[in-house]
Backbone atoms as SQL, in Angstrom:
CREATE TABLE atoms (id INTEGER PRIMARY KEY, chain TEXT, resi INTEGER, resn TEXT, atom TEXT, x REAL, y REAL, z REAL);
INSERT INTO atoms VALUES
  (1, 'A', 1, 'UNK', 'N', 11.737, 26.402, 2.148),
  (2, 'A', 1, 'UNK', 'CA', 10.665, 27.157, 2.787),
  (3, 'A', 1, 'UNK', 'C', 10.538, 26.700, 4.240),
  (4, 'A', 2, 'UNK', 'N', 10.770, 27.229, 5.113),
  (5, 'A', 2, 'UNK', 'CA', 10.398, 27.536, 6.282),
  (6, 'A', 2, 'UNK', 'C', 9.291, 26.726, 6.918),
  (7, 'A', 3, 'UNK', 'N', 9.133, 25.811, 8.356),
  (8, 'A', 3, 'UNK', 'CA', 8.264, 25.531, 8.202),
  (9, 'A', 3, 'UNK', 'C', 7.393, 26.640, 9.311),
  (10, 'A', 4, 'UNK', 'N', 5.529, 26.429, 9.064),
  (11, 'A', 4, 'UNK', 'CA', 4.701, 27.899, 10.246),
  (12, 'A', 4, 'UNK', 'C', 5.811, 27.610, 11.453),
  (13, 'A', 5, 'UNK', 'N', 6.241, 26.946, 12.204),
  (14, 'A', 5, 'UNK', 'CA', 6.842, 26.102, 13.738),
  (15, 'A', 5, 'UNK', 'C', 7.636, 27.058, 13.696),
  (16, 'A', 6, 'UNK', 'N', 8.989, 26.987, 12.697),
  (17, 'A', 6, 'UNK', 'CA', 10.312, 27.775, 12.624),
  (18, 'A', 6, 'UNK', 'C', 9.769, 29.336, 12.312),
  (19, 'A', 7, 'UNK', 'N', 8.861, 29.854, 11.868),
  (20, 'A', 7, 'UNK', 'CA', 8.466, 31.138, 11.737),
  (21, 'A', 7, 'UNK', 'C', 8.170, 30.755, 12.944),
  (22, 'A', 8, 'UNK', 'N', 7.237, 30.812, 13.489),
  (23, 'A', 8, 'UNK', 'CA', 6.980, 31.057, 15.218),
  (24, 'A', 8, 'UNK', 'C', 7.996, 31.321, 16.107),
  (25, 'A', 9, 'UNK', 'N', 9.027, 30.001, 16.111),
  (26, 'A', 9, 'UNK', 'CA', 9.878, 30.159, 16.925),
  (27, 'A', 9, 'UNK', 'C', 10.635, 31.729, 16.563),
  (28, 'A', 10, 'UNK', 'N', 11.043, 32.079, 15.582),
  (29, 'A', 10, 'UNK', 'CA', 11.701, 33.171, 14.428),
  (30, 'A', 10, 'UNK', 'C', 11.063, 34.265, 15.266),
  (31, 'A', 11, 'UNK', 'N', 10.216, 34.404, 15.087),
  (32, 'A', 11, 'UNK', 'CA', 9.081, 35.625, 15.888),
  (33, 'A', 11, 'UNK', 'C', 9.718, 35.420, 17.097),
  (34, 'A', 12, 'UNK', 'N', 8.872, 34.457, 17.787),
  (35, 'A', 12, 'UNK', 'CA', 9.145, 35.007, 19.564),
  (36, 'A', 12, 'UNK', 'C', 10.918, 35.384, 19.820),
  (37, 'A', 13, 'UNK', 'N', 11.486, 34.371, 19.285),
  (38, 'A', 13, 'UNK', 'CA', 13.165, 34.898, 19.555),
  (39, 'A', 13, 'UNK', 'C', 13.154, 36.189, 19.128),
  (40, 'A', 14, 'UNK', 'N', 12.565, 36.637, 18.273),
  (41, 'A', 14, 'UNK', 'CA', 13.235, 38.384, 17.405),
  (42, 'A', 14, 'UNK', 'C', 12.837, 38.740, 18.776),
  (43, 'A', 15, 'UNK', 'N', 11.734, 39.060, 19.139),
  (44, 'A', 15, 'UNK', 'CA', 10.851, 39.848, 20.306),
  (45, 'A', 15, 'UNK', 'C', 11.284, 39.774, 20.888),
  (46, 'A', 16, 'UNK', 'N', 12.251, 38.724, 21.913),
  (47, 'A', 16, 'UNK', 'CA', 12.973, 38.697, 23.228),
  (48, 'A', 16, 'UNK', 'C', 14.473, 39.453, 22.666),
  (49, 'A', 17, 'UNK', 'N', 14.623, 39.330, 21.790),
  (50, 'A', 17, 'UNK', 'CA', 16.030, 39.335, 21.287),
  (51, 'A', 17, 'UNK', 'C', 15.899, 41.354, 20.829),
  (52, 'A', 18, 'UNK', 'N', 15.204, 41.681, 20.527),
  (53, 'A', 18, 'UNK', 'CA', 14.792, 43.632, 20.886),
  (54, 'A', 18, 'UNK', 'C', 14.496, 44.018, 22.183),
  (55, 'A', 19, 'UNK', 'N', 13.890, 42.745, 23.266),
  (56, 'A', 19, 'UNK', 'CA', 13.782, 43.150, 24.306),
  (57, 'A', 19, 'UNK', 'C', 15.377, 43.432, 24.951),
  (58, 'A', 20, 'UNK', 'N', 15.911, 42.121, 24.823),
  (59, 'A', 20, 'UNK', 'CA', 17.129, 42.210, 25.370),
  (60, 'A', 20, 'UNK', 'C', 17.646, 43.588, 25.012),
  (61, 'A', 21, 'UNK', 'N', 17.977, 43.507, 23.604),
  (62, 'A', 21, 'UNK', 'CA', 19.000, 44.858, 22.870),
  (63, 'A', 21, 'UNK', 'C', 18.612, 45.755, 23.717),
  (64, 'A', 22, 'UNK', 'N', 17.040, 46.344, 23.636),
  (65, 'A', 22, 'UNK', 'CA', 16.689, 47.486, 24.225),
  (66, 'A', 22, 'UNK', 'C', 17.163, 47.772, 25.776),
  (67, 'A', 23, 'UNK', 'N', 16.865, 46.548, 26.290),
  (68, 'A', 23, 'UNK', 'CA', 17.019, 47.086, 28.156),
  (69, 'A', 23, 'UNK', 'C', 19.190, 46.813, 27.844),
  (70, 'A', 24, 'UNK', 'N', 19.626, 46.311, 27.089),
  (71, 'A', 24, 'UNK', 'CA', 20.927, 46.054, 27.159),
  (72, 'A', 24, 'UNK', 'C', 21.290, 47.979, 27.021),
  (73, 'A', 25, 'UNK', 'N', 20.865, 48.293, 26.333),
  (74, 'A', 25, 'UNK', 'CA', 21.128, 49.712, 25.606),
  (75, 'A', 25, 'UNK', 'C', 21.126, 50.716, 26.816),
  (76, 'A', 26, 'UNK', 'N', 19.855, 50.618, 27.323),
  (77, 'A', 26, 'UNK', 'CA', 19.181, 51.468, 28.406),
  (78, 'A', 26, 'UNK', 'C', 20.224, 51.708, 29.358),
  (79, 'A', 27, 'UNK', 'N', 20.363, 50.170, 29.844),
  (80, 'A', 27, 'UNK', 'CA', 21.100, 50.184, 31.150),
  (81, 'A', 27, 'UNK', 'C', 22.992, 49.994, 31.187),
  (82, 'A', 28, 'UNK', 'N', 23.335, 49.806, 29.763),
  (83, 'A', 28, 'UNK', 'CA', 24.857, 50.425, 29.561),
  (84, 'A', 28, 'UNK', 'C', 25.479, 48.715, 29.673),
  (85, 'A', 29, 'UNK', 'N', 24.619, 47.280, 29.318),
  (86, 'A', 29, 'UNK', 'CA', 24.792, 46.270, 29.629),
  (87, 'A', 29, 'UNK', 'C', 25.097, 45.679, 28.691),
  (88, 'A', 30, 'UNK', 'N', 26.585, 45.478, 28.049),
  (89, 'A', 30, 'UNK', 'CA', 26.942, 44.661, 26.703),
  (90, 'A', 30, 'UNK', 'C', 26.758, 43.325, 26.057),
  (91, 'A', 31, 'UNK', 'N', 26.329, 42.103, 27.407),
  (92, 'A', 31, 'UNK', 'CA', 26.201, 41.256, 27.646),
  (93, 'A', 31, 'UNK', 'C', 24.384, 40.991, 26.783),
  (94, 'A', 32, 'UNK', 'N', 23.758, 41.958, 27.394),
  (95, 'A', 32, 'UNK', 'CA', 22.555, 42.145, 26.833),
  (96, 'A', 32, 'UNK', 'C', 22.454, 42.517, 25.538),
  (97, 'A', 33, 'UNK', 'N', 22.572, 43.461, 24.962),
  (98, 'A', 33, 'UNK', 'CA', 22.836, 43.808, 23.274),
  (99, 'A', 33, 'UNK', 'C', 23.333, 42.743, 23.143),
  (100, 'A', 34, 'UNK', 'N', 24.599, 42.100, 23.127),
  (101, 'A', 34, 'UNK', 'CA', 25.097, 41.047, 22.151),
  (102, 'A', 34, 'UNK', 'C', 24.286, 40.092, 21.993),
  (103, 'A', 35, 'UNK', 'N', 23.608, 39.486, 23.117),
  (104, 'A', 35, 'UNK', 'CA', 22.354, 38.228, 23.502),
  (105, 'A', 35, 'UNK', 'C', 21.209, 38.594, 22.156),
  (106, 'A', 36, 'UNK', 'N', 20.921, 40.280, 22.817),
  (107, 'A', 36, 'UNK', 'CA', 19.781, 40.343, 21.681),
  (108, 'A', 36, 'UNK', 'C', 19.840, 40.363, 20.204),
  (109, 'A', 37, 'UNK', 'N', 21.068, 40.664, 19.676),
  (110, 'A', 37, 'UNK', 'CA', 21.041, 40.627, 18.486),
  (111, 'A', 37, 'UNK', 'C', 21.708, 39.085, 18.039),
  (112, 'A', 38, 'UNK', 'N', 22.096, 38.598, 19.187),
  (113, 'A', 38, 'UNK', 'CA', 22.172, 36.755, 18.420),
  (114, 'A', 38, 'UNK', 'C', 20.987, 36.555, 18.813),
  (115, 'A', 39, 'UNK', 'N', 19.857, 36.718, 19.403),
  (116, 'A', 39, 'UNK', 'CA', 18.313, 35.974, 19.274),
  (117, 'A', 39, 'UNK', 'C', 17.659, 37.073, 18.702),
  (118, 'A', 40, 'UNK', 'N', 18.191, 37.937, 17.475),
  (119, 'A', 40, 'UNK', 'CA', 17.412, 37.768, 16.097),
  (120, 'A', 40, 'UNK', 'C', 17.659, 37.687, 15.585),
  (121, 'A', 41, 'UNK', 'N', 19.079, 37.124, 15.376),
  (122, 'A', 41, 'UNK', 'CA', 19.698, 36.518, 13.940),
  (123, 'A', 41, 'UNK', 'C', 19.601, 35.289, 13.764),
  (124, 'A', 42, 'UNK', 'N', 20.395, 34.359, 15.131),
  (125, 'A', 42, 'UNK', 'CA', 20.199, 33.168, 14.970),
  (126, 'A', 42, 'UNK', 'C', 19.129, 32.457, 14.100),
  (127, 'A', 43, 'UNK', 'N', 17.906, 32.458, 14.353),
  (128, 'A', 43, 'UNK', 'CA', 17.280, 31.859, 13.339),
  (129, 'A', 43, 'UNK', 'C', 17.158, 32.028, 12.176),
  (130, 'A', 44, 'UNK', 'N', 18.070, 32.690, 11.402),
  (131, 'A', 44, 'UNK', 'CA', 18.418, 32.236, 10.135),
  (132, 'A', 44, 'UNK', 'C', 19.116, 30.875, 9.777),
  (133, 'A', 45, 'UNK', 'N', 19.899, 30.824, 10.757),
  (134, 'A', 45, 'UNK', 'CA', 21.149, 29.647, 10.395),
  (135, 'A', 45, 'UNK', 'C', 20.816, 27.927, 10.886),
  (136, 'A', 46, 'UNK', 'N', 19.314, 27.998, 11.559),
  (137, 'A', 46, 'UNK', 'CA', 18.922, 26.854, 12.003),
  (138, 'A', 46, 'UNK', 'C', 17.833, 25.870, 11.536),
  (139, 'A', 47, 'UNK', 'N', 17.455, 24.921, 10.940),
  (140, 'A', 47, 'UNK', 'CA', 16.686, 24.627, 10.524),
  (141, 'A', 47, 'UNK', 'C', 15.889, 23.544, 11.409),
  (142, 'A', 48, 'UNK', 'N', 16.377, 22.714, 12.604),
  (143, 'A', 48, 'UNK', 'CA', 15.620, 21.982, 12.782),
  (144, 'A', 48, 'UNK', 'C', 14.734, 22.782, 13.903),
  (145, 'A', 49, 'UNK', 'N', 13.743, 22.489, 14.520),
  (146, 'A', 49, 'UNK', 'CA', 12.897, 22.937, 15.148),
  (147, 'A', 49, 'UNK', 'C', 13.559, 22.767, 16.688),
  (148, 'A', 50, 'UNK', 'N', 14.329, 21.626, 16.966),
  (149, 'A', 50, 'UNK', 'CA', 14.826, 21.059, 18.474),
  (150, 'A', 50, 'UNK', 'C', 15.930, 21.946, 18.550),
  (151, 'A', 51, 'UNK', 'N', 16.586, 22.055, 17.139),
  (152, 'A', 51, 'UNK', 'CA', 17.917, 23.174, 17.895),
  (153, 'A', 51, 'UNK', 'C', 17.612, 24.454, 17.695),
  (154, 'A', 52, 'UNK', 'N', 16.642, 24.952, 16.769),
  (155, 'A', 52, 'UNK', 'CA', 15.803, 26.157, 16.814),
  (156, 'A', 52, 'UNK', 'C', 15.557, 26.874, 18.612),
  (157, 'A', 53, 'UNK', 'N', 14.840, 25.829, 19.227),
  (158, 'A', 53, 'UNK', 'CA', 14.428, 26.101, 20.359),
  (159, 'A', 53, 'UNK', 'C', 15.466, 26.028, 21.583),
  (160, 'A', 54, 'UNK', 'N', 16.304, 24.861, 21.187),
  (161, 'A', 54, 'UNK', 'CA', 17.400, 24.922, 22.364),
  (162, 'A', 54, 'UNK', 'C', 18.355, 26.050, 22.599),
  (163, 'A', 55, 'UNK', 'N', 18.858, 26.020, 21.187),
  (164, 'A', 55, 'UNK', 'CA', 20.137, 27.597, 21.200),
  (165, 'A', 55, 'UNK', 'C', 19.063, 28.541, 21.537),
  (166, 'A', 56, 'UNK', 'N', 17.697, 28.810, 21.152),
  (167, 'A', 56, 'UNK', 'CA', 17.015, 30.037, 21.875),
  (168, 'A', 56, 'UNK', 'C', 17.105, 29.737, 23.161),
  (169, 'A', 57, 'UNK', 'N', 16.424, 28.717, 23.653),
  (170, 'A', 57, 'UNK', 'CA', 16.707, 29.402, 25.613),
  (171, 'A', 57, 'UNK', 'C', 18.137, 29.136, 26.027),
  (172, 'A', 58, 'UNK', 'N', 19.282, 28.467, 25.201),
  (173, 'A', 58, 'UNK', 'CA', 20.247, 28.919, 25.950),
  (174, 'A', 58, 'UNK', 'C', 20.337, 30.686, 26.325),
  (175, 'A', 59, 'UNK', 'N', 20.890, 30.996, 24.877),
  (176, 'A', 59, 'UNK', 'CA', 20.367, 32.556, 24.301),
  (177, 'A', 59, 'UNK', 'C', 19.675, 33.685, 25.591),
  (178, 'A', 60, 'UNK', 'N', 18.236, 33.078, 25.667),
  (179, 'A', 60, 'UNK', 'CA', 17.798, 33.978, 26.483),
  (180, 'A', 60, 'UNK', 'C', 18.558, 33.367, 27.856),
  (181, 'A', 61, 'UNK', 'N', 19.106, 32.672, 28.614),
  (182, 'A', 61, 'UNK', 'CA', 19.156, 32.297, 29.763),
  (183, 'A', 61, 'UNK', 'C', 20.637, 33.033, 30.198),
  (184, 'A', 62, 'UNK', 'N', 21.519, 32.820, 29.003),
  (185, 'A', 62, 'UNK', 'CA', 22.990, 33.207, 29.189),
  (186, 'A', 62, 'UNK', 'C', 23.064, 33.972, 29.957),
  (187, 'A', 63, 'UNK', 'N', 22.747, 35.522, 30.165),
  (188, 'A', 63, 'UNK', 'CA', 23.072, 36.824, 30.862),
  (189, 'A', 63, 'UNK', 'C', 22.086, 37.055, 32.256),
  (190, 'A', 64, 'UNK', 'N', 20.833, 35.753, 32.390),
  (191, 'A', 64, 'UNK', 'CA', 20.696, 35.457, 33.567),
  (192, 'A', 64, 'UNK', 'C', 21.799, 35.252, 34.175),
  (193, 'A', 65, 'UNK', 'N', 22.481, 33.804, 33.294),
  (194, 'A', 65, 'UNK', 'CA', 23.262, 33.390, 34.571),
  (195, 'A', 65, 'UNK', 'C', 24.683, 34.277, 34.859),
  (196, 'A', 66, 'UNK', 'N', 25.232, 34.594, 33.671),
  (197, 'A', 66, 'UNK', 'CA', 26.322, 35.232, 33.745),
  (198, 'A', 66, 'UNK', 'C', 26.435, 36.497, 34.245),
  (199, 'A', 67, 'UNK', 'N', 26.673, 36.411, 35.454),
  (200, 'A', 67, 'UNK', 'CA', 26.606, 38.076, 36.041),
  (201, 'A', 67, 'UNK', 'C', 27.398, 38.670, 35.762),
  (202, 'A', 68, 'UNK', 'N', 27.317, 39.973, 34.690),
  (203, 'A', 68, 'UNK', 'CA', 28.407, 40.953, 34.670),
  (204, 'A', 68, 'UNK', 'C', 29.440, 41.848, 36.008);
């Protein structure tokens, strides 16, 4: 069972991770879709709370930095 922390984290990643998909979709940006649908999957496969949070802001940060 899950602990409330890892549901939290679970939540906000899904939310950034539809944001991404969505504006990835919009604007024809592959880099984006792929980001978003690994920050709402990923947290299935993670259990501690420190790498919960780290692979998320790598996640969201990646397609900052990586300019297509």
């Amino acid at each position: 069972m899950p602990s409330p922390m890892n549901l939290f984290v679970g939540i906000i990643t899904g939310a950034f991770g539809l944001a991404y998909f969505i504006y990835g979709k919009k604007q024809g940006k592959i880099l984006f879709m792929v980001t978003g649908i690994a920050l709402m999957v990923y947290p299935y496969f993670f259990g501690n709370i420190i790498v919960l949070i780290a692979v998320g802001l790598i996640l969201l940060l990646l397609p900052i930095v990586i300019k297509e």
